[in-house]
Backbone bond lengths (Angstrom), bond angles and torsions (degrees), N, CA, C in turn:
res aa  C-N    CA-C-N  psi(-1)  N-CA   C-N-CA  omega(-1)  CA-C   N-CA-C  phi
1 X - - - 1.458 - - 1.521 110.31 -
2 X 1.263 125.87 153.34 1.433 132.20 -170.91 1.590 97.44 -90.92
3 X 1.367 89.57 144.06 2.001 95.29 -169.30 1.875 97.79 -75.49
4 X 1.339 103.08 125.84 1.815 104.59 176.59 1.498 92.28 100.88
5 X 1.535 141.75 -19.92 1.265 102.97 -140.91 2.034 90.58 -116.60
6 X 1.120 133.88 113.29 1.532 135.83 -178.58 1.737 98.76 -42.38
7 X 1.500 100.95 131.37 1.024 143.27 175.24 1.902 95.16 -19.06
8 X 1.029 92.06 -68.86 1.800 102.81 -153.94 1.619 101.63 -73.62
9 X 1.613 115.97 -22.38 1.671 122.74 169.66 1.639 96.22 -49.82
10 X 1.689 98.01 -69.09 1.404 110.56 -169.17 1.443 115.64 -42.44
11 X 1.125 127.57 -81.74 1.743 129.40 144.11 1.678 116.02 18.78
12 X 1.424 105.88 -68.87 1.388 108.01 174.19 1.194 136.33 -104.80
13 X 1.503 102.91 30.93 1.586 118.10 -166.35 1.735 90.14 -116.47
14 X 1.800 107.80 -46.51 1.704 120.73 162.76 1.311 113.74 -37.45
15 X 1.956 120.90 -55.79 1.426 114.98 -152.86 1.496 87.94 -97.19
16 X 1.294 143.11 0.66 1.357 131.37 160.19 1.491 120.79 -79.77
17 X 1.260 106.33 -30.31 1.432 113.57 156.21 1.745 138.90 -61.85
18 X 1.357 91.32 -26.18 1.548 112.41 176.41 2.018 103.07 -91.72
19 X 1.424 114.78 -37.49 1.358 91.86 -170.49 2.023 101.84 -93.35
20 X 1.149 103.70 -0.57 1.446 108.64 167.82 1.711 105.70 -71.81
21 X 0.924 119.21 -39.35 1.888 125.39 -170.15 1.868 94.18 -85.28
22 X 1.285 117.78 -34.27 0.963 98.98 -176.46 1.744 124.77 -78.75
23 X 1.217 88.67 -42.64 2.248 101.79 154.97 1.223 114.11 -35.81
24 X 1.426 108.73 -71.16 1.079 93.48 178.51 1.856 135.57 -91.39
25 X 0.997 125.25 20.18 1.283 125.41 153.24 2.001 117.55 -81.94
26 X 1.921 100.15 -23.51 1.366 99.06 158.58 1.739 118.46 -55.65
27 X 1.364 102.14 -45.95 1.173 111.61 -167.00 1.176 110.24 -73.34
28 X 1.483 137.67 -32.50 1.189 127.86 153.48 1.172 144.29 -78.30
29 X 1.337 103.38 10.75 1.614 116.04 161.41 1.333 98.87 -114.78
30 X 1.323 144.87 -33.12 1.696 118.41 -162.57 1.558 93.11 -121.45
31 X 1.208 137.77 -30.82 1.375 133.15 157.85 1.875 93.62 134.24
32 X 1.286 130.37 177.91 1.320 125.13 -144.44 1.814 89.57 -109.08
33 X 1.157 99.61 15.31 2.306 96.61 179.89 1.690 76.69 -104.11
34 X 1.039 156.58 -41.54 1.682 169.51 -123.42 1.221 111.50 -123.04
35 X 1.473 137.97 24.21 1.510 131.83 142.68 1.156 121.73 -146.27
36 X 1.621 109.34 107.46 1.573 126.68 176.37 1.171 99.69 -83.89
37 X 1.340 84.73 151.09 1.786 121.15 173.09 1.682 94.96 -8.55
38 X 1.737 113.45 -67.13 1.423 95.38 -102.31 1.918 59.67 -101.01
39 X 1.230 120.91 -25.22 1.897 92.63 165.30 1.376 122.52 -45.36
40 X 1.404 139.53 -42.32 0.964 162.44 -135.89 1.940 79.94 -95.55
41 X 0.825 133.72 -72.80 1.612 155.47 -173.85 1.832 92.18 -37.63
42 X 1.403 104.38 -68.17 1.401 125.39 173.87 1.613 117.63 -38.02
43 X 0.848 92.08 -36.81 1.952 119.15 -174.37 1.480 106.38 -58.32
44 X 1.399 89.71 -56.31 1.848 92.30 -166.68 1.203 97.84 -96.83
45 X 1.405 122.41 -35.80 1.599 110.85 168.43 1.899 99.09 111.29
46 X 1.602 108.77 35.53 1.307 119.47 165.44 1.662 110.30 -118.52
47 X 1.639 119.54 169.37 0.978 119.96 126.04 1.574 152.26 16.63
48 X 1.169 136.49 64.55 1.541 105.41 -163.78 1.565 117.05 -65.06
49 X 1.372 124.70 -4.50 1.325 141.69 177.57 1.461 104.19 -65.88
50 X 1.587 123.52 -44.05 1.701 119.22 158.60 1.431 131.70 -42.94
51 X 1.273 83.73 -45.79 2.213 89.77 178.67 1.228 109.22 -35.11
52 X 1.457 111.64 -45.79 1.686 113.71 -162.13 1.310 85.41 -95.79
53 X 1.559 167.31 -7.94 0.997 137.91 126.02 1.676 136.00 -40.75
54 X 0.824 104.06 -22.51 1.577 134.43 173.05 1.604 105.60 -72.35
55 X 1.442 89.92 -60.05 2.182 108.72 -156.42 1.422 120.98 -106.81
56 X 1.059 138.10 95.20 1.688 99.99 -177.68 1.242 115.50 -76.15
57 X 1.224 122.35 48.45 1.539 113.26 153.32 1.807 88.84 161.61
58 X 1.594 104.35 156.47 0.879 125.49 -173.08 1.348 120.99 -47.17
59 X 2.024 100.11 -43.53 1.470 107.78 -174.80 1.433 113.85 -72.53
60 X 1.489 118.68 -16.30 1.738 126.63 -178.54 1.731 89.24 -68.97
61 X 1.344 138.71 -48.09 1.718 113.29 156.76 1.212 146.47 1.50
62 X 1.603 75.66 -82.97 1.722 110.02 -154.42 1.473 78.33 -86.17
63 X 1.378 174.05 -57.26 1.162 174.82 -105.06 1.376 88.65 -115.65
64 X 1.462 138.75 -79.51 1.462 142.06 -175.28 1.969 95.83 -28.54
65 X 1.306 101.75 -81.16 0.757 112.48 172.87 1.743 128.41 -2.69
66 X 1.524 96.16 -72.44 1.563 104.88 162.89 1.574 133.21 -62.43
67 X 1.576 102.09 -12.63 1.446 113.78 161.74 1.253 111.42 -73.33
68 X 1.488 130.90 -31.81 1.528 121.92 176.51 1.765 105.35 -72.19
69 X 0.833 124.88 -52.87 1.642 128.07 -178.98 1.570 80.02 -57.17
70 X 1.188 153.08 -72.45 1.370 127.28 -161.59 1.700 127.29 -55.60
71 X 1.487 87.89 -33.93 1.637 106.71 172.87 1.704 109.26 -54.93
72 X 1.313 95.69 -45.40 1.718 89.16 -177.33 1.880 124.79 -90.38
73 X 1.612 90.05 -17.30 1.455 100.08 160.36 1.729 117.50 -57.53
74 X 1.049 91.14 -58.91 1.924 101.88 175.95 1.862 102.76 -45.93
75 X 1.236 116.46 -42.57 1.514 108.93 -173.21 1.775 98.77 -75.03
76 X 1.069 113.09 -53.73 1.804 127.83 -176.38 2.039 97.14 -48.89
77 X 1.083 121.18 -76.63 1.254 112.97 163.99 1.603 123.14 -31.07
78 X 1.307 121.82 -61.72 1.585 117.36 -175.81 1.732 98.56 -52.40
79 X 1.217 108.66 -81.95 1.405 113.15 177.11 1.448 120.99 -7.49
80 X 1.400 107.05 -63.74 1.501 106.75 -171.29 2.143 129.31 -84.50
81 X 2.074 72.27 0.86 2.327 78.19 168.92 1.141 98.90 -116.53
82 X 1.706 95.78 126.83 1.498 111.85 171.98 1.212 108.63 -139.69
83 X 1.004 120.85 -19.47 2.193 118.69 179.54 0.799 94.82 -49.18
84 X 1.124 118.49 163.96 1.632 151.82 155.20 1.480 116.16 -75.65
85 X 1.536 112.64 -30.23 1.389 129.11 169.69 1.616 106.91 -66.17
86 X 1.445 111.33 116.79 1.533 102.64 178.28 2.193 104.29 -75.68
87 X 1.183 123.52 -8.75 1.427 118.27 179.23 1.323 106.83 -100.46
88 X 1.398 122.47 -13.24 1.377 127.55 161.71 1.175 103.33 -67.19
89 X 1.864 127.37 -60.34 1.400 135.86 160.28 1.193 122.25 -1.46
90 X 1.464 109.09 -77.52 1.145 133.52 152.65 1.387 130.17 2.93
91 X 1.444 90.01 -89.43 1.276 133.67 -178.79 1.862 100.39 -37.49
92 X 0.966 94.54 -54.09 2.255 124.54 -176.18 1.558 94.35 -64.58
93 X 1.090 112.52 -47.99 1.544 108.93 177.52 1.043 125.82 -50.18
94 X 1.302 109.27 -62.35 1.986 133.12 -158.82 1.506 92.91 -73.43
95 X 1.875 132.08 -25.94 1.608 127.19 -146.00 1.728 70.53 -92.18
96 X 1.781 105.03 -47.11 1.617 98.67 -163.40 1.460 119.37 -43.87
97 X 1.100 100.87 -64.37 1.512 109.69 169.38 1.675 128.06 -41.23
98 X 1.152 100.07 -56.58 1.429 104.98 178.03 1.855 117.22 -43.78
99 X 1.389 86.82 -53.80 1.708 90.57 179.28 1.356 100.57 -76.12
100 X 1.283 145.73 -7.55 1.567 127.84 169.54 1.318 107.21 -73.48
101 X 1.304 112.63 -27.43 1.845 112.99 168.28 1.452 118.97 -55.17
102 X 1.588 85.07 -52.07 1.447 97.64 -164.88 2.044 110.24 -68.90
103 X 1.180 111.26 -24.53 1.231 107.89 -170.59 1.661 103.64 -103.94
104 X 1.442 113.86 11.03 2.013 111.37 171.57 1.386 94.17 -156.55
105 X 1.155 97.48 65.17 2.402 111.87 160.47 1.651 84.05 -36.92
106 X 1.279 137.22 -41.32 1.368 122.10 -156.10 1.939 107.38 -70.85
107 X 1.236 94.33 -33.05 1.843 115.35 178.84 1.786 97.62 -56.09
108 X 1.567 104.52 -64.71 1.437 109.96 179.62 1.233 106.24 -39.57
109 X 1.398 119.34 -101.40 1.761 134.49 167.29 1.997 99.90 8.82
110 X 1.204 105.80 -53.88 1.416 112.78 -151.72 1.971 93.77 -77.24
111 X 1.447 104.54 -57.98 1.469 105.08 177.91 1.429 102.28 -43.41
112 X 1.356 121.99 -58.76 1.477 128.32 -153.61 1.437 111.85 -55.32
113 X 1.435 124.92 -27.09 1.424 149.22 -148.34 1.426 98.59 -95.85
114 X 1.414 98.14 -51.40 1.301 98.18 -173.85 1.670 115.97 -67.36
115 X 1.409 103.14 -56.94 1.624 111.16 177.39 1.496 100.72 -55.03
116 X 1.091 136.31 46.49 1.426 129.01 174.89 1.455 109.73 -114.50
117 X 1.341 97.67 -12.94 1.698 111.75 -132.02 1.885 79.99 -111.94
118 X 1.437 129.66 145.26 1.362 116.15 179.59 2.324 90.34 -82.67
119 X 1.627 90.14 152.12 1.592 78.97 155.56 1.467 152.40 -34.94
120 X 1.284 73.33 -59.98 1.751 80.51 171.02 1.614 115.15 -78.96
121 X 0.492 116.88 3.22 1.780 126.97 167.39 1.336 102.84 -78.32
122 X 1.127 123.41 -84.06 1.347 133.45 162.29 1.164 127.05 -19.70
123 X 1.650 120.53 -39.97 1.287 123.57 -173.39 1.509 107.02 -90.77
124 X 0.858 118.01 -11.05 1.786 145.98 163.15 1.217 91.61 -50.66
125 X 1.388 154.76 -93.78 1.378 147.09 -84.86 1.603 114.08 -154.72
126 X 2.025 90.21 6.41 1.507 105.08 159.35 1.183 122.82 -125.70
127 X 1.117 138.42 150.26 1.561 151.48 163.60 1.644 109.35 -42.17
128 X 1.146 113.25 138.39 1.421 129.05 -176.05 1.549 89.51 -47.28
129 X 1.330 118.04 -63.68 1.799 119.96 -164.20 1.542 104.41 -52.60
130 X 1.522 114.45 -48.26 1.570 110.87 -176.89 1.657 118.12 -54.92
131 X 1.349 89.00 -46.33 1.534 105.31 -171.11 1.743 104.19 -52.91
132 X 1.312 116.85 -59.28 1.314 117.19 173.23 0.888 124.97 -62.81
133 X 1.667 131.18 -41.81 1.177 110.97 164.52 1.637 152.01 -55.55
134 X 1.592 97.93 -25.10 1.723 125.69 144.68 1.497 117.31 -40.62
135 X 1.234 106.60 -46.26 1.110 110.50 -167.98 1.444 109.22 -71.94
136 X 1.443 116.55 -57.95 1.905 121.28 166.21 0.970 101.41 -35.05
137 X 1.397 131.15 -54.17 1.821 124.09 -162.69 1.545 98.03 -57.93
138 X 1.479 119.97 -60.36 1.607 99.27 -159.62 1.650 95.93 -68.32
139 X 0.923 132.37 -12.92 2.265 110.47 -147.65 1.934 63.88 -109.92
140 X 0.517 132.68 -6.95 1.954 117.52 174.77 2.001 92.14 -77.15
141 X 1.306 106.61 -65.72 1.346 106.30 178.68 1.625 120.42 -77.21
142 X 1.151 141.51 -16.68 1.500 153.87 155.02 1.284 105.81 -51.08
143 X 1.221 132.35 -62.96 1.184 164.81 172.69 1.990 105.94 -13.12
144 X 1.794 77.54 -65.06 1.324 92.82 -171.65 1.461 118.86 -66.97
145 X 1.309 97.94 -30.10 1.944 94.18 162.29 1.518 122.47 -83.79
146 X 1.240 136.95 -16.79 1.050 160.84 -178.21 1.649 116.54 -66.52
147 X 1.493 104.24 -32.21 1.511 132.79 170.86 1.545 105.25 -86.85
148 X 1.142 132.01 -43.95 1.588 133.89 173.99 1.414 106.73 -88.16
149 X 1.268 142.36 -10.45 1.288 136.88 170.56 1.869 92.00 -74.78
150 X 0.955 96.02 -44.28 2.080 114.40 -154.58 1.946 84.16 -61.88
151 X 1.144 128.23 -50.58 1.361 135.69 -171.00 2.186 104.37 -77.76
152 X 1.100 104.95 -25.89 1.220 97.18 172.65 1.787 100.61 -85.53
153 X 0.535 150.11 58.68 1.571 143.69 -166.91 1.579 123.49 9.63
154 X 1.590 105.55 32.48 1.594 92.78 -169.02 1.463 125.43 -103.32
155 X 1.508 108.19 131.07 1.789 105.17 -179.79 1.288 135.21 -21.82
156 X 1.303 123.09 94.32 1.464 105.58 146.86 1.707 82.41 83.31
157 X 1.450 107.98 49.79 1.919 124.80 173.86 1.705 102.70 -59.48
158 X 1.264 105.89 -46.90 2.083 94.63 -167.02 1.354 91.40 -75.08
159 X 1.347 154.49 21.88 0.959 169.11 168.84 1.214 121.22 -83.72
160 X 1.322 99.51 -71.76 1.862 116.07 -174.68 1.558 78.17 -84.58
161 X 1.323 148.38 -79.06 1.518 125.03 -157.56 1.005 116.42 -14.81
162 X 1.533 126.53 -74.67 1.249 142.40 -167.57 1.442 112.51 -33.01
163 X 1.917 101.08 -50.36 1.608 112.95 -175.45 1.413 105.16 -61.40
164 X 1.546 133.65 -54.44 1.097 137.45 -163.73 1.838 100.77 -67.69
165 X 0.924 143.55 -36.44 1.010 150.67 154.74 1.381 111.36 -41.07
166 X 1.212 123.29 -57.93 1.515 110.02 178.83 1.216 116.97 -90.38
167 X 1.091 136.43 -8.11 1.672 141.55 159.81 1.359 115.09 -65.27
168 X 1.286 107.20 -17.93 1.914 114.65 -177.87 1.058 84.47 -80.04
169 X 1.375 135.00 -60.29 1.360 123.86 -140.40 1.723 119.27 -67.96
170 X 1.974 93.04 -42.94 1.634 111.44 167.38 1.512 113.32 -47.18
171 X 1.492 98.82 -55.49 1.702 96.87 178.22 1.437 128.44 -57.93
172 X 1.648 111.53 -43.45 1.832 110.30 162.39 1.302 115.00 -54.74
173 X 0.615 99.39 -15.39 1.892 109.74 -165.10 2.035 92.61 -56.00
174 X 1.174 97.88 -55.67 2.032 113.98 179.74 1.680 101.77 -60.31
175 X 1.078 114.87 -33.31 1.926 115.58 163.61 1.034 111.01 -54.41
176 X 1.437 107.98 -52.12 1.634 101.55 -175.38 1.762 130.19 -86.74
177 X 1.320 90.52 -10.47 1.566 110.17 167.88 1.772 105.27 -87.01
178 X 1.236 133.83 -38.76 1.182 128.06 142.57 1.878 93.84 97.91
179 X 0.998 108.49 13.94 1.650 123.18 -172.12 1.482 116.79 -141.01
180 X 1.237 117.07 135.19 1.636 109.96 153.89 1.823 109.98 -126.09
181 X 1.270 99.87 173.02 1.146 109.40 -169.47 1.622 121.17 -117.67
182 X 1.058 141.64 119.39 1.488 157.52 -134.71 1.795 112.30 -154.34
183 X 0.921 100.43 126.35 1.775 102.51 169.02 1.626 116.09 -69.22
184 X 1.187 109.02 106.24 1.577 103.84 178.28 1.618 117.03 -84.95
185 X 1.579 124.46 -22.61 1.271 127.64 166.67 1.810 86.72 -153.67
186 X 1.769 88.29 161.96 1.251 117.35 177.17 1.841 120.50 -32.96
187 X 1.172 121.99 76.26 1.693 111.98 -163.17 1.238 104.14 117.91
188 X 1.521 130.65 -41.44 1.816 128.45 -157.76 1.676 93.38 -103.04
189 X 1.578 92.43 119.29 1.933 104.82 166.30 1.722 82.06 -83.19
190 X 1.545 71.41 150.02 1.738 104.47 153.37 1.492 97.31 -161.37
191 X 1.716 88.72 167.84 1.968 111.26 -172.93 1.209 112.94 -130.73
192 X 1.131 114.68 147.71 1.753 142.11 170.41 1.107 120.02 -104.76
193 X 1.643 105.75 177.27 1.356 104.30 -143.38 1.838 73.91 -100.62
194 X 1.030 111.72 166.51 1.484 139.74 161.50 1.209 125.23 -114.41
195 X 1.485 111.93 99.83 1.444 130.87 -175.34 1.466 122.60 -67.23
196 X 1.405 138.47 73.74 1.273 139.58 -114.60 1.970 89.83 -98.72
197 X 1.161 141.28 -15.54 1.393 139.79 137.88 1.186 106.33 -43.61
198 X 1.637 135.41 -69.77 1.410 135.79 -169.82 1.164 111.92 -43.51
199 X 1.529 127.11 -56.36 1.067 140.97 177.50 1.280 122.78 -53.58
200 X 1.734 106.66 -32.57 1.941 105.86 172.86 1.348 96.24 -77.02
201 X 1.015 152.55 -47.14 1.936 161.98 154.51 1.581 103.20 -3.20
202 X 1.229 99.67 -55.22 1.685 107.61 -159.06 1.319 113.96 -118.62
203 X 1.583 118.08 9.34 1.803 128.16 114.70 1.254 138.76 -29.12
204 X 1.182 76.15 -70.99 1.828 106.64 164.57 1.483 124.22 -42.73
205 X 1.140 97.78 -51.27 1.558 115.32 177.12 1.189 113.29 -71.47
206 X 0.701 117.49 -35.90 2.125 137.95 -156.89 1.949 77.48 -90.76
207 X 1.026 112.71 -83.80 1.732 103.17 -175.24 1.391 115.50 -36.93
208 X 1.198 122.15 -50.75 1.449 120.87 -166.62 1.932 102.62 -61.79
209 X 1.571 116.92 -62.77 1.126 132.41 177.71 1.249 125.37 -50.79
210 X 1.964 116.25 -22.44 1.571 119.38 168.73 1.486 115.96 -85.92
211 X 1.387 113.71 -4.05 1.443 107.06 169.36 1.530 96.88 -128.52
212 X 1.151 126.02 58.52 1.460 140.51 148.22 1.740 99.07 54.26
213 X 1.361 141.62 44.11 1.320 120.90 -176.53 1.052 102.35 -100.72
């Protein structure tokens, strides 16, 4: 039991912790369209009739969920800025990120899902606690570019963060599709391969060059 914390808090602070690890290890093995309820139920070895004692609704989950991939993004980001150069900074940022896409398609899938959804929609169909806690995850990781934009001298930084943040995500998005698409004759698509290194390269670039550094 957690020291201070009543028995039955603790209890459901444990099995929220357990069906959060278990989501997402679905999700990183079968991808985030690939774990129902009642696998997820199976996982920990309850009920699927608990979850929603647990959740009010499926998406208060899969949303937690994306707070842990943010939780560890925020550590993966700190770690990897250390220059003194804020466009070197930068630079450490946009590679960090990129490969956190590239190495949890399930993280992508999950961002993408969400930004689908208008805000206020979203804020509809979660609990005050979920909702905020989503919210810490991104401005924990936003944050961190938002502070190196602010040191490069650039306008209106919680601004462009946000943008550079969601342009990563559009652009991994072709990593995980693993294809592009090209006219091979007049009328006939055809696709290529997508070099998913190249593509973290020219992230990078694309971030550094949209806020002028």
């Amino acid at each position: 039991m957690l020291l201070g914390v009543p028995p039955a808090t603790a209890t459901r602070q444990e099995r929220e912790r357990e069906l959060v690890s278990a989501t997402r290890r679905l999700f990183d093995e079968r991808g985030m369209q690939d774990a129902p309820i009642e696998e997820i139920a199976k996982a920990v070895g309850i009920a699927r009739g608990l979850i929603y004692r647990q959740f009010a609704s499926k998406d208060e989950l899969f949303v937690l969920t994306v707070t842990d991939y943010l939780d560890e993004l925020e550590g993966v980001l700190a770690a990897a800025i250390d220059d003194p150069d804020p466009k070197r900074r930068l630079e450490q940022c946009a590679t960090a990120y990129a490969e956190f896409c590239e190495r949890y398609p399930a993280f992508l899938d999950c961002s993408l899902s969400l930004m689908r959804r208008p805000a206020r929609e979203l804020r509809e169909i979660l609990s005050e606690s979920v909702w905020f806690r989503l919210g810490q995850g991104m401005v924990a990781c936003i944050d961190q570019v938002t502070r190196i934009l602010r040191d490069l001298g650039c306008d209106q930084p919680e601004y462009m963060a946000n943008v550079l943040w969601t342009q990563m995500l559009g652009a991994m998005h072709l990593a995980r599709l693993g294809i592009g698409l090209q006219q091979e004759a007049p009328g006939i698509p055809g696709t290529f391969q997508v070099d998913s290194e190249r593509l973290v390269r020219t992230c990078v670039a694309s971030a550094v060059a949209t806020v002028g550094a």
